[in-house]
Each structure stands twice: as C-alpha cells, then as structure tokens.
C-alpha positions in Angstrom: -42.8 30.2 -7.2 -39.5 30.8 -8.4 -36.2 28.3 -8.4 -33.4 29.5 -6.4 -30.4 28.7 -8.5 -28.1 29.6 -6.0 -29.0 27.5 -3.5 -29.9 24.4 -6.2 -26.0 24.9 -6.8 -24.5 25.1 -3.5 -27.5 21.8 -1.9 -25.5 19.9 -5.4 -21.9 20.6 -4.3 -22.9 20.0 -0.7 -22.6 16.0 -1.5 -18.9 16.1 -3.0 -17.5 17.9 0.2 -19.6 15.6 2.5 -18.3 12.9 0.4 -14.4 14.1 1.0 -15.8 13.5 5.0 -17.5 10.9 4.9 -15.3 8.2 2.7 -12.3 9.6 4.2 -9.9 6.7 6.1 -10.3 8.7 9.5 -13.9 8.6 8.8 -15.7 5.5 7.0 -13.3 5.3 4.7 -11.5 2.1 5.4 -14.6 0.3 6.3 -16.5 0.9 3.5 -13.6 0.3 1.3 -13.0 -3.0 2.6 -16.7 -3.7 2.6 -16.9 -2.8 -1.1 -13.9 -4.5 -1.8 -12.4 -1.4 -3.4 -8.6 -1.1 -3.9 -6.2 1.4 -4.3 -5.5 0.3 -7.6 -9.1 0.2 -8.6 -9.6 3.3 -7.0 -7.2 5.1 -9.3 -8.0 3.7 -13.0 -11.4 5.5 -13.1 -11.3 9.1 -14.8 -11.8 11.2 -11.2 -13.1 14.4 -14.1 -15.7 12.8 -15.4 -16.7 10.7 -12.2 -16.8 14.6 -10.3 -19.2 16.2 -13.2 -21.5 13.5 -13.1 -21.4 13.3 -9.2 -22.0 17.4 -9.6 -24.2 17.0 -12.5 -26.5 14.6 -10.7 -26.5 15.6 -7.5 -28.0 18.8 -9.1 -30.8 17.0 -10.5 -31.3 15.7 -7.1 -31.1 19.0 -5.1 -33.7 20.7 -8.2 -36.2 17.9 -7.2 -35.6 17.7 -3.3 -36.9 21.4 -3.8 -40.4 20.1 -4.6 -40.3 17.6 -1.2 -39.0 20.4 0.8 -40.9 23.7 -0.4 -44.3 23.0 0.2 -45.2 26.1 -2.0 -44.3 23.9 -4.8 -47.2 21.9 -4.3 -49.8 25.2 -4.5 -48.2 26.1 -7.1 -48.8 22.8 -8.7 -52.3 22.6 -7.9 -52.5 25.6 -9.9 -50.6 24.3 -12.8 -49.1 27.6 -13.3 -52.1 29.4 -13.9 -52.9 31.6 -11.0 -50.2 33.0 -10.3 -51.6 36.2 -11.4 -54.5 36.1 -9.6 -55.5 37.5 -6.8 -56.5 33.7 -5.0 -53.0 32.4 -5.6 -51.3 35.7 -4.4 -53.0 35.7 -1.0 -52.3 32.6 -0.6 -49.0 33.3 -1.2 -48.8 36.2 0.5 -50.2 34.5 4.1 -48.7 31.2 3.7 -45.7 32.3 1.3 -43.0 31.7 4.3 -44.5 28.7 6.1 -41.6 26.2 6.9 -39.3 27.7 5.1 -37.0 26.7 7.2 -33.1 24.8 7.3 -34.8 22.8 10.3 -37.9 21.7 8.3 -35.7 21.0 4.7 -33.3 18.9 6.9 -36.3 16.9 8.1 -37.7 16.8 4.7 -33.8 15.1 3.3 -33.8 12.9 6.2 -37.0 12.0 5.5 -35.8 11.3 1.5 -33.0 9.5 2.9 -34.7 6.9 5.3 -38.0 6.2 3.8 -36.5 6.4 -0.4 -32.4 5.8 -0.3 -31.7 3.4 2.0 -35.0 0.9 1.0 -33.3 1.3 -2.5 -29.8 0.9 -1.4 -30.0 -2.0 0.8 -32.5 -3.8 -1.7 -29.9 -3.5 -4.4 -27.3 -4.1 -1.9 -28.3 -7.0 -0.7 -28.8 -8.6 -3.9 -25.5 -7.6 -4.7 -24.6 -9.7 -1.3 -23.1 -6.5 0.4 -22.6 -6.6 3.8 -24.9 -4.5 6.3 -21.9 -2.0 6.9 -21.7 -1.5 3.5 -25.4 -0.4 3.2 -25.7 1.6 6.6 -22.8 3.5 5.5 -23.4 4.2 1.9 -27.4 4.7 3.1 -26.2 7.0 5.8 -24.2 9.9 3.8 -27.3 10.0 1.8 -29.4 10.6 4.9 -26.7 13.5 5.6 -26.4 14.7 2.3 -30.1 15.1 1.7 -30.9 17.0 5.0 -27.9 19.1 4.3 -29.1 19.8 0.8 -32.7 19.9 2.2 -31.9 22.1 4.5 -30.1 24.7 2.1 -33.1 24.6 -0.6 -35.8 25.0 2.0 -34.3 27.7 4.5 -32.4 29.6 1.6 -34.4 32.4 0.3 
C-alpha cells in the first residue's frame, strides 16, 4: 500500500478553502463570531502566517490518518505488518480486492462518519464546558463534518 502524497496535500488544503466558506459573514460567519465572542480587533492581533501553517500543517496530519479510516487496504496491509507484501497471499489479495471502495462516495461516508461519531462528541464536550452555546458547537462541529468527507473523499477515490 503506498501513500498518495498528492492527494494527502490537496484532502489538507481542502479545510482552509472550506474554512474561507464556511466562516465567511454571508455564510456562518457572523453567527459563530458572535457566539464565540470574537472581535474584529481580536480577530486581527493573532499572526494569520503562523495560524495558516499550523492550520495546513495539521490538517495534514489529519488527512495522513483519515487515509487509514477511509482505505480499507490499510487495514490488510496492517494485519500483515508489512511483511507480505511480497508474497503471493498478500498480492492476490490485493490484486481481487485492491479497488474495493475506493471510492469519493465511500471516503465522504468514511469523514462524515469521523466527523459525527469523533469531532462533534469532542467538540461539544469541550464546548460545553467552556459554556458555548449550541450554535457555537453545531457550527464549529459541522465544517468538520464537511471538511472530513471532503478530505475523505479525495484520499479514498484519488488513485
């Protein structure tokens, strides 16, 4: 099984654009920033460089691990620990079940998956401790939902 860089890259940017989208005032923008009791001002003072390349950096970690939720092939390829795939067991295998959802439609499911049954439990716990308002949570909780079926999507039907 090999990584697809290319498609690791392009599931991590995936995030920032939805992110212009999704935050933007004609979007949830004005909401959430009033939920999160974010300013203008505050908005401003942080250092937009470094927050971007640590959103990027990140968000590729995330998109090199959705790869083992959303290519199933991971998983044999596990179980073998590395080691057969030289032989002729793991190549068969391979070679009839190489392709099996490998699909955008089946990573999507995968990211949405991530997203309702990992994010938002961990978002809204946090959240609520924090004594954010539902709003707050549903919408921060919902880009993630998008962004991992996105990114799902591209790592899983990108060959």
């Amino acid at each position: 099984m090999e990584f697809n860089f290319l498609a690791i890259l392009v599931a991590a940017i995936a995030p920032l654009v939805l992110g212009f989208l999704w935050y933007n005032p004609k979007l949830f923008g004005n909401v959430w920033m009033r939920e999160a009791e974010m300013t203008e001002e505050k908005m401003k003072s942080g250092n937009m460089a470094l927050i971007f390349g640590l959103t990027l950096f990140l968000s590729f970690i995330l998109a090199f691990f959705l790869q083992q939720l959303t290519n199933h092939q991971m998983g044999a390829f596990a179980l073998a620990q590395g080691e057969l795939g030289e032989t002729a067991t793991y190549l068969a295998f391979m070679e009839e079940y190489g392709n099996e959802f490998r699909t955008f439609k089946h990573g999507a499911l995968h990211g949405v998956l991530a997203g309702v049954f990992l994010f938002l439990p961990v978002i809204a716990i946090n959240r609520m401790f924090e004594r954010k308002s539902w709003k707050y949570i549903f919408i921060n909780s919902g880009y993630w939902i998008v962004s991992l079926a996105i990114m799902g999507a591209i790592i899983c039907g990108w060959r």
